[in-house]
BAKOL-437176 format. One record per residue (C-alpha): x, y, z. Coordinates in steps of 0.5 Angstrom, whole numbers, plus 500, padded with zeros to 3 digits. Example, Ala and Ser with C-alpha at 12.3 -4.5 7.8 and 13.67 -1.06 7.14 Angstrom:
! residues 2
X_Y_Z
525_491_516
527_498_514
This chain:
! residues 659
X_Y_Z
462_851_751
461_857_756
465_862_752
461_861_745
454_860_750
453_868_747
452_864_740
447_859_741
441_862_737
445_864_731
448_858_730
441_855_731
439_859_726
443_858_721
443_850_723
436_850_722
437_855_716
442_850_712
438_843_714
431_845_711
436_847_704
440_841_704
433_837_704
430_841_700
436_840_695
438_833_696
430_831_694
432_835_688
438_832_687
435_826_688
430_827_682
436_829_677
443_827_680
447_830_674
445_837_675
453_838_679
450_846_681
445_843_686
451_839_689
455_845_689
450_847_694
449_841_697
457_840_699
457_847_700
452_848_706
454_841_708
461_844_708
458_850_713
455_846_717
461_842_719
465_849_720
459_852_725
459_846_729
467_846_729
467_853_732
461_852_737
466_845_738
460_840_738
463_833_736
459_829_735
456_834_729
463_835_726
464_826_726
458_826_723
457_831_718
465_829_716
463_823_713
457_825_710
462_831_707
465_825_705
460_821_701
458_828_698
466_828_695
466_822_692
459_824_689
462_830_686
468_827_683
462_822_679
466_816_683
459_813_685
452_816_682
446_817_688
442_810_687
437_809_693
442_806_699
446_814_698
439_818_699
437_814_703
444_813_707
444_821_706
437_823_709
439_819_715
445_823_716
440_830_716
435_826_720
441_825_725
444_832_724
437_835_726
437_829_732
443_833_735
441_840_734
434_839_737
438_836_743
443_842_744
437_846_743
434_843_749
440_844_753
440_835_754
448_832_753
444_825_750
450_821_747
446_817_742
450_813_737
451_814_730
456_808_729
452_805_723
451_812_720
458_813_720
460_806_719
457_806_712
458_813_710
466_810_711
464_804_707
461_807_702
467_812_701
473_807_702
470_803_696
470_808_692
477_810_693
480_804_691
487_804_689
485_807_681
484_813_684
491_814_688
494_820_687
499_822_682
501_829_683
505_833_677
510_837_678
506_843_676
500_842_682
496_848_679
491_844_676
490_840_682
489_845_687
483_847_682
480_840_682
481_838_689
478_844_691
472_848_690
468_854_692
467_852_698
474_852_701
476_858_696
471_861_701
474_859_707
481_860_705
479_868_703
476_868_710
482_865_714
486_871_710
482_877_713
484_874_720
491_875_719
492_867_717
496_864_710
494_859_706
498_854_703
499_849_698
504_843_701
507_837_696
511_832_702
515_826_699
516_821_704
523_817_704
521_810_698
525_806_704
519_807_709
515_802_712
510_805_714
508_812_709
501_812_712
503_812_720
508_818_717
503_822_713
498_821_719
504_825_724
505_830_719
498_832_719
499_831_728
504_836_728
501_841_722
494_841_726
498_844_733
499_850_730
493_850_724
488_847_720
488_843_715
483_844_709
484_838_705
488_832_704
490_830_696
489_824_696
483_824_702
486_822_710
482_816_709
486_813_704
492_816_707
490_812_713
490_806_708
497_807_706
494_805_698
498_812_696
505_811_694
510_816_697
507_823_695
501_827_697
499_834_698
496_838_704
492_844_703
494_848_710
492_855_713
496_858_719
500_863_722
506_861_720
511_863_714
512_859_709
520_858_712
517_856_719
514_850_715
518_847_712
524_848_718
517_844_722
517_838_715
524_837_714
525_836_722
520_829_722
523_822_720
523_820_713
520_826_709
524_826_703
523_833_700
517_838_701
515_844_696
511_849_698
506_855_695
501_860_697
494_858_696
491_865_691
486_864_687
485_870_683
493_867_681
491_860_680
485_862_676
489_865_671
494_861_670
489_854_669
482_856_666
481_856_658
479_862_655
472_864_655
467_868_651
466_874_654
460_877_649
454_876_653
457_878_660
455_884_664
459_889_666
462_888_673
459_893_678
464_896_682
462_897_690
455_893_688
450_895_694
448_888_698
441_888_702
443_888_708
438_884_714
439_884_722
437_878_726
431_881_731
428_878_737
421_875_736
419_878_743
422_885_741
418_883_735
411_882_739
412_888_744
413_893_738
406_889_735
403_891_742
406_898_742
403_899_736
396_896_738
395_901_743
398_906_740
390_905_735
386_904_740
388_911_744
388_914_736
381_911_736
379_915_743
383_921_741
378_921_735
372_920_739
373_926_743
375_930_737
368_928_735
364_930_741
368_936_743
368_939_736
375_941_737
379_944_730
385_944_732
385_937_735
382_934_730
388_938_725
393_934_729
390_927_729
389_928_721
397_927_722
397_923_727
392_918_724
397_918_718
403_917_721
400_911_725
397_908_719
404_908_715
407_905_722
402_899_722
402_898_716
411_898_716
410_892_723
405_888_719
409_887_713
415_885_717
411_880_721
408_877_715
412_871_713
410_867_706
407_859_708
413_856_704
416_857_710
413_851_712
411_847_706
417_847_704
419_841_709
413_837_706
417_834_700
421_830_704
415_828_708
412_826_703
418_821_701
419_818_707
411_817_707
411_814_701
417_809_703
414_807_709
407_806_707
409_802_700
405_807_695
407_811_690
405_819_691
408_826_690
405_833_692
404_838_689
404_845_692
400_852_689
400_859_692
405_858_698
408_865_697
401_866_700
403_871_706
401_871_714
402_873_720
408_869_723
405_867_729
400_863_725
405_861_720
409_857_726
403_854_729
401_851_722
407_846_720
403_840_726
396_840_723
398_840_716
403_834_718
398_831_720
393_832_715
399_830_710
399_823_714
392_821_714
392_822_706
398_819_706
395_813_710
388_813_710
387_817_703
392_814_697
390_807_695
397_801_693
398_801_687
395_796_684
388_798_687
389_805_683
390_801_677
384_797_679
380_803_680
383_807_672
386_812_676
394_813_676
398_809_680
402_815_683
397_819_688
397_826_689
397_830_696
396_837_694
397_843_698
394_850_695
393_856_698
390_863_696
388_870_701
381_873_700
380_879_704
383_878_711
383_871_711
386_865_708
384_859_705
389_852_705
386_847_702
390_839_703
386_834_698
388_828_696
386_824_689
385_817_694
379_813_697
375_818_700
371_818_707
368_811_708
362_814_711
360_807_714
367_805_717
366_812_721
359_810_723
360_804_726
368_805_729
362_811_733
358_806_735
363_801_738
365_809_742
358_810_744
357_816_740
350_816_738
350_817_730
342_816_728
340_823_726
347_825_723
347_828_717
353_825_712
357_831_713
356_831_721
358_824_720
365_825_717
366_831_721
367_825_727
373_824_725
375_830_729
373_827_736
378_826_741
380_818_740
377_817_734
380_813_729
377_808_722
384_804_722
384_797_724
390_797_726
396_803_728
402_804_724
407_809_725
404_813_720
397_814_723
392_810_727
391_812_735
386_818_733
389_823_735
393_827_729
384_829_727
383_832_734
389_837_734
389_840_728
382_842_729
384_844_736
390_848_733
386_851_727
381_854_733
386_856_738
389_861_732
382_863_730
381_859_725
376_854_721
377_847_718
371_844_714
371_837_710
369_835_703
369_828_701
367_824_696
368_816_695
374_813_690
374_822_688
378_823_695
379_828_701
379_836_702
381_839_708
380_846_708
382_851_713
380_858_713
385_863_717
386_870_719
391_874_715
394_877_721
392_877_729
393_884_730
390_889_726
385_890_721
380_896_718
373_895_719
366_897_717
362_898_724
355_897_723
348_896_727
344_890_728
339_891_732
341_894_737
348_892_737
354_893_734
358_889_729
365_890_725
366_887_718
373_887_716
373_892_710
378_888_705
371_882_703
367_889_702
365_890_695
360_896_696
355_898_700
348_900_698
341_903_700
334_899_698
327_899_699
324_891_701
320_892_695
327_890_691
328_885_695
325_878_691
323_872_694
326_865_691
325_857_692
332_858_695
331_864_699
331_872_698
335_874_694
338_881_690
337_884_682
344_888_682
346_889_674
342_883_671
347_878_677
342_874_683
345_875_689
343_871_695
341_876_702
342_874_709
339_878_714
344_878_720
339_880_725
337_873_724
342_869_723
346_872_730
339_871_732
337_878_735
330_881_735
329_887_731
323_891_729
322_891_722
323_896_717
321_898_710
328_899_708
334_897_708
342_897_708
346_892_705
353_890_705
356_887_699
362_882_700
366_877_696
366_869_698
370_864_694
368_869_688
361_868_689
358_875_691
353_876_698
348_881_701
349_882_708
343_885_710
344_890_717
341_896_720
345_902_718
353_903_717
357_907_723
362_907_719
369_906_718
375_904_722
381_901_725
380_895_729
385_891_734
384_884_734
382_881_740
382_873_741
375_871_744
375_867_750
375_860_751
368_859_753
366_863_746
371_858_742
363_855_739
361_861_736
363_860_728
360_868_726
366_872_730
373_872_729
374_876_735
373_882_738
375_890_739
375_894_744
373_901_742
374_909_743
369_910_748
371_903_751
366_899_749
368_892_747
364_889_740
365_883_736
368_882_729
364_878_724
365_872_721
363_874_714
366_867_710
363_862_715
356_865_715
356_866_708
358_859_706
353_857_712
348_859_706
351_857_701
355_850_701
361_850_696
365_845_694
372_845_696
374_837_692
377_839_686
């Protein structure tokens, strides 16, 4: 354990790597289980997560995944169809595998038992090696070493060669007057494991075991030993009564045994084909260089300034290069931070499933625009609240089957996850097709906890649901019920900078939807003045800026509003909304953003101009303040906020978000 400590995070790494895939493929394949290329996956990533766990010498994992090999085997060879008992044996399996590496992350020697995972797999598997299926080797066993095995094992065979090891084929015959072939089969295999590693047995070990195979079988066999060495080894053992041995070549077997294929539509095969080429990087390595290059902006900025003031030429020459050598930097770290929300939707599915089973219902998601990108400090901060937001869709969203038909609607619910970029941020919205938020449930559950409800509006009342403690269900359930899944989403969504509004409607359903920071690190701005202060605007929701007299600014029912090109556009003065006094003038700025679609004019006092800004998170004691996403600190070393553009627009014209 000591001697493989150095490659604990690979192995976690790619651990991790393998169990997200093999769940993604196995509800695949549980969809269509006749599609054999999505098993060669599943048996080949099951295949390498039995090789890591031998190499690091976890026990525990190689039983485990052993069995679930071997259930995936006889799956392969069509001896059993993947009905509800195998996927669910096999999700268990996962779970388990997931169960082990958690605890060896943790550094934790738990020894949980895993006999009634391991129990069924043997069951399932022996059943489906009764005798018809006992082995009846041919002279020739070229065909055999092609079905038995599969691209998998060829791979570990080519990779055992580059380690100076050889692969064989073995045919052992034991005596016809033994009594006991298994017990002999199984002190061959003994003797062989001392001085090698046996890739696989025809027929498989447990049948050996059974001694339900005759007198014959086969050993796929890497060792450093000469094939001489072998068979003087074999033929020293009692009862063997002859041995045929073969070096393992594919390229040879191949050739010998496949059909003729047509060759009309293949492409030419490229000689020394260049392969993208990736490095494993630290996380923390990876925040220090985002850090560097932080600081980096913010003395540029004050380099910048000093220019200004001084009016010095060739500074100012200089810090042209500069800037732009900065800004290809900044932008190069940002893109190597920028991870794509698959990442975390991708376990979701199976999520779904499971909720789906425990809860009785009929449901699916459905996910759009998960190749959506942000920063990877939000990315992995996002999988709990949007668990949480799938569970209590699951549990208090999607209705029985029977009461959705009751209602005329699908007796499958849907769980629905979209995601799209707008400027620098993001919106994920997670909506269901269930019954909605029951406002009268949420008024009274209030008053029994002594939250005063008279003078709330429907939308305050639903947003109740965040408080701390809070809960509508009438009893717990393992999915949700203890009131505090709603209150750390919100939590976790504030303490990334980010906002989560709630549209609801009755028997139509629920949307949830979180308004997040594309990046915590970097961004280009607009500076503006209101009043006597200073506000940034990030740059990207910026359509335009333009100048106009109060007289073109027009008064309607629902507020001021601009003409611009025939299109009405609604004016929100910042002065106002941020609460600042200002004297009036007979002119204007006006800053022109993108919202959801919809176009608004940001009325200030004048444009500084344009820069680029480090984001810095606000306090605690700020955490209230909807119309700042954080702050920056300037050139000179002022300290100014950065405008929460979409939560002030959307304050002045409520959009709906349930679709």
């Amino acid at each position: 354990m000591d001697d493989n400590s150095q490659y604990l995070d690979i192995f976690f790494e790619e651990t991790d790597e393998n169990l997200l895939k093999l769940n993604e493929w196995v509800l695949e394949f549980e969809k269509d289980p006749t599609d054999i290329k999505i098993l060669n996956d599943i048996f080949r990533a099951a295949h390498t997560l039995k090789g890591m766990a031998g190499t690091m010498g976890f026990e525990t994992m190689i039983e485990v995944t052993h069995h679930l090999e071997n259930v995936f085997t006889v799956l392969k060879d069509e001896r059993i169809t993947a009905d509800e008992e195998v996927i669910s044996l096999v999700f268990s399996s996962l779970d388990a595998l997931s169960e082990i590496v958690a605890d060896l992350r943790n550094g934790q020697d738990i020894k949980r038992d895993y006999s009634t995972i391991i129990q069924t797999c043997e069951r399932i598997f022996l059943e489906a090696n009764h005798k018809d299926y006992s082995l009846t080797l041919k002279k020739d066993t070229k065909s055999t070493v092609i079905t038995v095995l599969d691209e998998a094992d060829w791979e570990i065979v080519e990779n055992t060669k580059l380690n100076n090891f050889h692969a064989y084929s073995i045919h052992i015959e034991i005596e016809s007057t033994s009594i006991m072939a298994g017990a002999r089969a199984f002190l061959l295999l003994n003797k062989l494991e001392e001085f090698g590693h046996v890739l696989k047995t025809q027929p498989t070990i447990e049948v050996l075991e059974s001694e339900d195979f005759g007198y014959e079988f086969q050993i796929f066999y890497m060792t450093e030993l000469e094939k001489n060495v072998i068979e003087e080894m074999i033929m020293d053992q009692n009862e063997v009564e002859a041995i045929h041995i073969e070096r393992l070549e594919k390229d040879t077997v191949t050739k010998e045994v496949e059909e003729p294929t047509i060759e009309e539509n293949k492409p030419a095969t490229k000689v020394n084909q260049p392969h993208n080429q990736f490095v494993r990087v630290d996380l923390e390595k990876l925040d220090a260089f985002m850090n560097l290059v932080s600081e980096l902006v913010i003395y540029r900025t004050q380099l910048e300034d000093i220019s200004q003031k001084t009016n010095n030429k060739k500074l100012e020459e200089t810090l042209t290069y500069v800037s732009r050598i900065t800004d290809q930097l900044q932008s190069l770290v940002l893109n190597i931070r920028m991870q794509p929300l698959h990442t975390v939707t991708s376990r979701f599915p199976r999520v779904v499933r499971d909720l789906a089973n425990e809860s009785g219902k009929l449901m699916e998601l459905i996910v759009e625009g998960d190749d959506t990108e942000l920063d990877r400090t939000i990315v992995s901060e996002l999988s709990e609240p949007l668990i949480h937001l799938i569970r209590n869709s699951a549990d208090h969203g999607i209705e029985s089957p029977d009461r959705r038909i009751v209602l005329g609607k699908p007796e499958k619910g849907i769980i629905k996850i979209s995601a799209y970029q707008e400027g620098n941020r993001v919106f994920i919205t997670v909506s269901d097709d269930g019954a909605g938020l029951d406002t009268e449930a949420i008024k009274k559950s209030a008053e029994r906890k002594g939250i005063p409800t008279d003078d709330l509006s429907k939308q305050e009342l639903q947003e109740l649901i965040f408080h701390p403690g809070f809960s509508t269900a009438e009893k717990v359930t393992k999915i949700s019920g203890r009131g505090v899944g709603m209150d750390v989403v919100k939590t976790k969504i504030k303490k990334l900078g980010g906002s989560i509004d709630i549209k609801s409607e009755p028997h139509m359903g629920t949307a949830f939807r979180l308004s997040l920071p594309l990046t915590l690190s970097i961004i280009p701005a607009l500076l503006v003045r209101v009043g006597t202060h200073t506000f940034a605007i990030p740059l990207s929701i910026i359509g335009k800026v333009i100048h106009i007299e109060k007289s073109e600014i027009r008064q309607t029912h629902n507020g001021e509003v601009l003409i611009d090109k025939g299109k009405t556009i609604p004016i929100i003065h910042l002065a106002e909304r941020l609460g600042i006094g200002h004297e009036e003038s007979s002119s204007s700025h006006i800053v022109m953003v993108t919202i959801e679609g919809n176009e608004y004019a940001l009325c200030v006092h004048s444009i500084i101009g344009q820069q680029e800004i480090v984001i810095k998170e606000l306090g605690q004691e700020f955490m209230h303040q909807k119309y700042y996403l954080g702050a920056t600190v300037m050139g000179d070393g002022r300290i100014i906020l950065i405008l929460n553009v979409t939560a002030i627009c959307l304050e002045r014209n409520a959009t709906t978000y349930v679709q």
